[in-house]
N, C-alpha and C positions, 0 to 999 in steps of 0.2 A: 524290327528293322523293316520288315514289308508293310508296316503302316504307317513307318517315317516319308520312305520311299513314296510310295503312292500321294502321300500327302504333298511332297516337296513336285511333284511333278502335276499335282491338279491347281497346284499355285501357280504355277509357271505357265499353265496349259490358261488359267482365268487370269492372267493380269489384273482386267482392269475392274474386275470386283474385287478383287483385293488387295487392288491398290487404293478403292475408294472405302472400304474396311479398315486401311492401316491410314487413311488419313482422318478418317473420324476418332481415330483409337489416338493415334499423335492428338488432336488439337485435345480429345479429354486429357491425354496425359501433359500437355502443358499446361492445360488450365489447375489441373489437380496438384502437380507440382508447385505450381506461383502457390492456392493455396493453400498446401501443406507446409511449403516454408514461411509462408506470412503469420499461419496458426502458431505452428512453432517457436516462431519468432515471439509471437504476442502472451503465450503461455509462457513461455520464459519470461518475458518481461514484466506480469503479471506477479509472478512467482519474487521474482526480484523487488518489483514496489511494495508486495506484502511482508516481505522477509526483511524491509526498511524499517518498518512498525516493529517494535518489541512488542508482546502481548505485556500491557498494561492493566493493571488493577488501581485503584485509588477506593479511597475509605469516604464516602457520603450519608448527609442525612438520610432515613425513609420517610422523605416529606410525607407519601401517603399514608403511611402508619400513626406520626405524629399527630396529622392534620384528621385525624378517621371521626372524632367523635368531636370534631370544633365546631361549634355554632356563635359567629362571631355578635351573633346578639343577645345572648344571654352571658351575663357578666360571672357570673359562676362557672361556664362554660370556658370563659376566657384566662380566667383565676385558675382554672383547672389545665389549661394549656400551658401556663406560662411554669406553672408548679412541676408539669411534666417536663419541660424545655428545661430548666433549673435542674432538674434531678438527674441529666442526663451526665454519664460518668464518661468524662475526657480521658485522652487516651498522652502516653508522654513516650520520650524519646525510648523508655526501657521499656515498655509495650512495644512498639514498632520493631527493637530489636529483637524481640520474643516472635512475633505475629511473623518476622521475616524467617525466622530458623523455622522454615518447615520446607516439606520433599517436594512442595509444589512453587516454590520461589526462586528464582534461579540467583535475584540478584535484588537492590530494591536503594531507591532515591529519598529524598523528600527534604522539604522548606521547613526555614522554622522561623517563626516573627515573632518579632515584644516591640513595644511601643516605649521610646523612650522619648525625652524633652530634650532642647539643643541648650548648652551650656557658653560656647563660642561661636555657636551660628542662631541665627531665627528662622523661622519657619516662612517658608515663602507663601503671601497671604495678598489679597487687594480690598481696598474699600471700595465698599457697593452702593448703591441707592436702596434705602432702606424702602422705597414705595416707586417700583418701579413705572406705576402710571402720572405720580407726578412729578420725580425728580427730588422731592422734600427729603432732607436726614441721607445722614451715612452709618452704614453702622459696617462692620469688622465679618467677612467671610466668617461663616464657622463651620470648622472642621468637623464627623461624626466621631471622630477617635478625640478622646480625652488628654493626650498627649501628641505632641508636637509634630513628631517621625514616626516611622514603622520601621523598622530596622527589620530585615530581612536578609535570612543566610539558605544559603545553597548549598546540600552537600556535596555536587556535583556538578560539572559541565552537564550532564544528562539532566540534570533540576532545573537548568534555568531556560526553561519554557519560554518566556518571555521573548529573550535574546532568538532560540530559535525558530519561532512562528515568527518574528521580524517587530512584536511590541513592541520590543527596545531594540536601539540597534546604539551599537558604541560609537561615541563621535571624537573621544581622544584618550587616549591609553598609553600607559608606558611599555617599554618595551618589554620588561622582563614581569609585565602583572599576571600573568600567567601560571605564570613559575612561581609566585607567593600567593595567589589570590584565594586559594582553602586552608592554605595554613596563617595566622595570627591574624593580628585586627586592621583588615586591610579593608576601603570600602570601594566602591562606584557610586559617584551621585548624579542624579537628574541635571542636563544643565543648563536647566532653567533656574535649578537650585544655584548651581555653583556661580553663574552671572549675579543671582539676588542678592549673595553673601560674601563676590569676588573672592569666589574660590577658584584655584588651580589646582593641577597636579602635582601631589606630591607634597602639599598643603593637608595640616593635621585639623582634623574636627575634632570637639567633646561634645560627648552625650551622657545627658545623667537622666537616672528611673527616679521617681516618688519620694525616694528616700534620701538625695540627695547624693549617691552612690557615681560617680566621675569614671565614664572610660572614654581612651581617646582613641584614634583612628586617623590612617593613613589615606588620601587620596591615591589610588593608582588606574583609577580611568573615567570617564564622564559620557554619561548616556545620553542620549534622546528618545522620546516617545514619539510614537506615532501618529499623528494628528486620529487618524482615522479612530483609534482607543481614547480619543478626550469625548465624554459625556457630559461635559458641562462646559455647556455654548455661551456661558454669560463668566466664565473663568476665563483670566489669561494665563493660567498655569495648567499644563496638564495633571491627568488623573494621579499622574506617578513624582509629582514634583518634588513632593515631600518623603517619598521610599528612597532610601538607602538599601543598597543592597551590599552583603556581606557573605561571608561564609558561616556555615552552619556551627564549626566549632568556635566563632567568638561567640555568637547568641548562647552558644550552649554554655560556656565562661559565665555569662555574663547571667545567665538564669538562675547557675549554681550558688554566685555567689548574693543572688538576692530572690529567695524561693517564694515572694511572695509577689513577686512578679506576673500578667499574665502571659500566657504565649499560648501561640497557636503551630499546631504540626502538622503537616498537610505531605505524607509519605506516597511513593507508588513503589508498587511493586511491580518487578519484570518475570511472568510465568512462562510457562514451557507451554500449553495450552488451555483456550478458552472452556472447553471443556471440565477442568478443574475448578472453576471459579464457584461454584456450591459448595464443595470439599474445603477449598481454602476457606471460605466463609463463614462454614459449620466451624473449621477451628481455631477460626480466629474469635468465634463466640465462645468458645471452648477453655482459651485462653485471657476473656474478660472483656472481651470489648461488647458494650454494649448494644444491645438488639435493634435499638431506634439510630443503628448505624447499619448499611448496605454495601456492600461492593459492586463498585463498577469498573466498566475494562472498555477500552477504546478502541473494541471490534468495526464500530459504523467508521471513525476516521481512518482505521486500517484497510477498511476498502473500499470507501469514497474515492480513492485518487488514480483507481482504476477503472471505473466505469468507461470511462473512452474508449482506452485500450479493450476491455470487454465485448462493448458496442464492436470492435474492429475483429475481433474474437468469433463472436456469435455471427458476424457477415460473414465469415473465409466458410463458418460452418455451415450456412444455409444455401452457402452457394456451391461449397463440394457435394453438399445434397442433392441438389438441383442439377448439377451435371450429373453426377451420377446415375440419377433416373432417368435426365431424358439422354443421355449418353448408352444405357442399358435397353430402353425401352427402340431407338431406334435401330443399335446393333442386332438387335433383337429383331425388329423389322428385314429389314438385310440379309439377315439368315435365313428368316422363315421364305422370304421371294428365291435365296438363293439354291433351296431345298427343292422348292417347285420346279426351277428350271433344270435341274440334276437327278429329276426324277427318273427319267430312264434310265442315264447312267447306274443309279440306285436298283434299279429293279436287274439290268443285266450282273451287276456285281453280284447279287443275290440270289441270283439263277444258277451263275458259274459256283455257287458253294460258298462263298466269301458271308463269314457270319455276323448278325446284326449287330453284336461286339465289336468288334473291328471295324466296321462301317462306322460304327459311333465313334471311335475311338478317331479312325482317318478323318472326321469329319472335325472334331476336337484342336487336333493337334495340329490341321489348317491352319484354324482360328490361332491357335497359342503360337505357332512361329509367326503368323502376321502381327500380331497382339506384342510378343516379343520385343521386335524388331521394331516396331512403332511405337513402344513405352521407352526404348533405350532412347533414341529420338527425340520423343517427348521431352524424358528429363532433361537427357542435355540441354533443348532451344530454353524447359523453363528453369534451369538452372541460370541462364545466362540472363535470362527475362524477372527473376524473381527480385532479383539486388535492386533494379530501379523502383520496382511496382513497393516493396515491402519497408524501400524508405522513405516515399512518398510516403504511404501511411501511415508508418512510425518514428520518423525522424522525429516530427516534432514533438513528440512524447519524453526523448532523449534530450531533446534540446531544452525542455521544459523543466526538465527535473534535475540538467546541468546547473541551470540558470537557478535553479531554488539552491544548487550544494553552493552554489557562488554566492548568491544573494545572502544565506545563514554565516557562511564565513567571512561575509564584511560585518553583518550586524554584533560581530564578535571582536571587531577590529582589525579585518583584514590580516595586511601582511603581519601585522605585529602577533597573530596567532598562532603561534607552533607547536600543534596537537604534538607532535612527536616528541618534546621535552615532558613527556607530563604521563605519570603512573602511579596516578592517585586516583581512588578508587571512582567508577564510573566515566573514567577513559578509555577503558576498553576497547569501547566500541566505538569512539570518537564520536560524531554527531549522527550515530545511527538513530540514537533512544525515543524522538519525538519523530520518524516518519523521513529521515533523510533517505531518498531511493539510494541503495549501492549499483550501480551501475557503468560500473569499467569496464565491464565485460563488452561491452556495448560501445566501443569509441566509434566505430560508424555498423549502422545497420545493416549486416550483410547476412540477409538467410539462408545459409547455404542450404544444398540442397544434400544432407550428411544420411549417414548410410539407415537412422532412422528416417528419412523423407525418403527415400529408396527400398527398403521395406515395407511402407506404407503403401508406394505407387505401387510397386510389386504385387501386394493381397487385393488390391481396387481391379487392377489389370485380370488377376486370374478371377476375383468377380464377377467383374463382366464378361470374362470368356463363360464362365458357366452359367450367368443367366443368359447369354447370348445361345449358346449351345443348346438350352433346352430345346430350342426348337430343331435341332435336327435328330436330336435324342427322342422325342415322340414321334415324330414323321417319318425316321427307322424304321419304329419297332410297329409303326402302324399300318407302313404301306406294304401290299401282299405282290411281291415279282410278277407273278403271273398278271394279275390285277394292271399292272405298270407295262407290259409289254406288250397288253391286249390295245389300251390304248391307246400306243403306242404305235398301233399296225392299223 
C-alpha cells in the first residue's frame, strides 16, 4: 500500500512527464489496436477463403516417369513409348468406389464421358478453305474424337467445374431441372448446338454408340461457353459445341449396357488433409491403380486467392513491429531522462531506509497506472477508429468474393437454382467444392476490438512497461545515496 501511495502522489506531484508518458503510451495503444483488429480481421478472413477450398486430390499421369527414357528420335525408342502408354491399366467406376472407401477420404466426385454419334441431331461442323493461302477447295472441319458428341455426366453439383469457374454459364433452363438433373436421361446442350439443330427446351435428342444401340434424352437447359475457352480462332463453334452434358448415372446406363464402349473417369476426391496425400496414394497403388498414375491436390489454387489479403496480413504485422520498437525504445528514453532528474529524490529515499525493492517497485507501478489508464484510452479511440481503417482494406475482398458467389449462381441459372430442394449426394455443401469463399459472417467488415484484441493490447502494454522500466530497475540498484547526496550539496 505505501508503494501504491507514493506512487499515486509522484504522479500527481510530475504531471506533465506523465502526461507526455500516457500520451505516447495512448497513440501506441491506438495504433496497436487499429492493428490488431485489422490482423484479426484478415486471419479470419484468410481462414475462411481456405476452409472454401475442399482439400482435393485427382488421379493424373506421371508424365515424368512415362516420358524418363523417351528419345523421340530413335524409332525403337518411340515403339517403346507407345507400347508403355498402351499397357497402362485404366481404372473404372468400381475402382474409384474402392480407392474412395478409405480413412483418409472424406467424400469424393467425379465425370464420366463416352463418345456417342447423333441419331436425330448432327453434329455442328463448318466448311473451311482447304489452303488457307489461297482460298482454292473446301473441305469438312474434322473433329479429333471418332464420333459425333461427347456425352458427359456429372455426379454432382460439386463435379461440374465448368459451370462453377464460369466455362459454362446456363443461358436457359427449366424450372424444376434441378430437381431431375442426376436422376434419368436428362441433358444440357451447347447453344450453339441447339440453334444448328433448332433445338429447344424440353425437346428430345437421340444418340446411338457404334453398334447401332439408341438412347434418347430430354432437354432441360442450354448453355454457353465462354469466348475466352474457344482455342480455335478459325471455328465459329466453340470448343464445347458438340459436349452434352448429362449425369453420371445415365453414362453409367448407358456403358452397362454396351461394355464395349470407351469411356473416360476423371474422380476427385475431398480429404481431411494435405498431409495425407502419400498415404492415400501408397493405397491407392495398394489397391491397383497403376504406378504411371500420381495424385494431385489443389493446395496452389487453395491459397492463390489469398495472397492480397496476406500481403494486408504481413503489413498490420510489420507495422505492430515497428511501433513496438520504436514505441519501446523511446519509452525507454523518457525513463532513463526521467531517472536522472529524480536522482536526488532517489538517493534521499535511500538514506531514510526505504529499500532498492520498493524504489523499484514505486518506480514500476508509476509507469503501469500511466500505462493503464492510457491503454484503456487507446483501445476505446481505436476501437472506434478500426471499423473505417479495416474496411477500407478489406471490404473489397468481401465484395470480390460476393460478386464470385453471385456470379457462379447465375452460371447455374440464376433464380431458377434452388440449392435447398436438393439432397443428392455432393449438396452438402452447396457450391463450396471448387473454392466458393463462405463468408456470411462478414456482411459488413467491422473488427471489433473483442476481448482477444484486448488481451493482446494488454501483454504489449505491460511489455513496454518492462522494457521501459529497465532503466529505472538498473539506475536503483546502481546509484549509491551517499554518492547522490554528495552531489547533490
Amino acid at each position: 500500500m505505501f508503494i501504491l501511495k507514493n506512487a499515486w502522489i509522484s504522479i500527481k506531484r510530475n504531471k506533465g512527464r506523465n502526461i507526455l508518458i500516457g500520451i505516447i503510451i495512448l497513440i501506441i495503444a491506438c495504433a496497436c489496436t487499429i492493428t490488431l483488429a485489422i490482423k484479426n480481421t484478415a486471419v479470419d478472413l484468410i481462414d475462411s477463403y481456405k476452409n472454401a477450398y475442399d482439400k482435393e486430390v485427382t488421379i493424373s499421369f506421371n508424365r515424368e516417369n512415362m516420358m524418363k527414357d523417351f528419345d523421340p528420335s530413335q524409332e525403337e525408342s518411340r515403339e517403346n513409348a507407345k507400347e508403355k502408354f498402351d499397357s497402362i491399366a485404366s481404372y473404372t467406376i468400381s475402382d474409384v468406389e474402392s480407392f474412395a472407401d478409405s480413412n483418409y477420404v472424406k467424400s469424393y466426385y467425379y465425370t464420366y464421358g463416352v463418345g456417342l454419334n447423333g441419331n436425330n441431331i448432327e453434329k455442328a461442323e463448318i466448311e473451311s478453305n482447304n489452303d488457307m493461302s489461297n482460298g482454292f477447295g473446301h473441305r469438312k472441319e474434322e473433329n479429333m474424337s471418332s464420333t459425333d458428341f461427347t456425352l458427359t455426366g456429372y455426379s454432382s453439383l460439386d463435379a461440374m467445374s465448368e459451370f462453377i469457374n464460369g466455362t459454362y454459364t446456363m443461358s436457359d433452363i427449366t424450372d424444376n431441372a434441378w430437381d431431375i438433373a442426376f436422376n434419368g436421361n436428362y441433358v444440357f446442350i451447347n447453344q450453339e448446338l441447339a440453334n444448328y439443330n433448332n433445338l429447344n427446351l424440353n425437346d428430345k435428342i437421340k444418340l446411338e454408340d457404334e453398334d447401332g444401340n439408341t438412347y434418347e434424352f430430354e432437354i432441360i437447359g442450354i448453355f454457353k461457353e465462354n469466348e475466352e475457352g474457344n482455342q480455335e480462332p478459325m471455328s465459329m463453334f466453340s470448343n464445347s459445341v458438340n459436349t452434352i452434358v448429362t449425369n453420371a448415372s445415365a453414362v453409367t446406363g448407358i456403358t452397362k449396357s454396351n461394355e464395349n464402349l470407351k469411356s473416360t473417369i476423371n474422380p476427385t476426391f475431398i480429404i481431411d488433409s494435405y498431409d495425407n496425400v502419400e498415404k492415400l496414394q501408397n493405397e491407392f497403388y495398394e489397391k491397383g491403380l497403376d504406378k504411371n498414375f500420381v495424385l494431385q491436390t489443389n493446395g496452389k489454387e487453395a491459397t492463390s486467392g489469398v495472397s492480397s489479403i496476406e500481403n494486408i496480413n504481413s503489413f498490420a504485422t510489420t507495422f505492430l513491429s515497428l511501433t513496438l520498437i520504436i514505441g519501446g525504445i523511446v519509452l525507454f528514453v523518457i525513463n532513463m531522462i526521467n531517472i536522472r532528474e529524480r536522482k536526488y529524490e532517489i538517493g534521499v529515499l535511500r538514506t531514510i531506509g526505504i529499500s532498492k525493492l520498493k524504489l523499484t517497485m514505486q518506480f514500476v507501478s508509476e509507469l503501469v497506472i500511466v500505462s493503464l489508464v492510457a491503454l484503456i484510452l487507446g483501445a476505446g479511440i481505436g476501437a472506434v477508429s478500426s471499423k473505417g481503417v479495416s474496411n477500407s482494406l478489406l471490404a473489397n475482398e468481401i465484395n470480390n468474393s460476393n460478386e464470385r458467389t453471385e456470379e457462379t449462381f447465375k452460371n447455374f441459372g440464376g433464380p431458377n437454382m434452388n440449392f435447398e430442394n436438393h439432397d443428392h449426394e455432393g449438396t452438402k455443401n452447396e457450391m463450396r467444392g471448387k473454392g466458393m469463399p463462405v463468408v456470411q459472417a462478414y456482411d459488413s467488415i467491422d473488427a471489433v476490438v473483442d476481448i482477444k484484441v484486448l488481451l493482446e493490447l494488454l501483454g504489449i502494454g505491460l511489455s513496454l512497461v518492462l522494457v521501459s522500466s529497465i532503466a529505472s530497475m538498473v539506475s536503483i540498484q546502481r546509484f549509491s545515496p551517499l554518492t547522490i547526496l554528495k552531489e547533490r550539496s
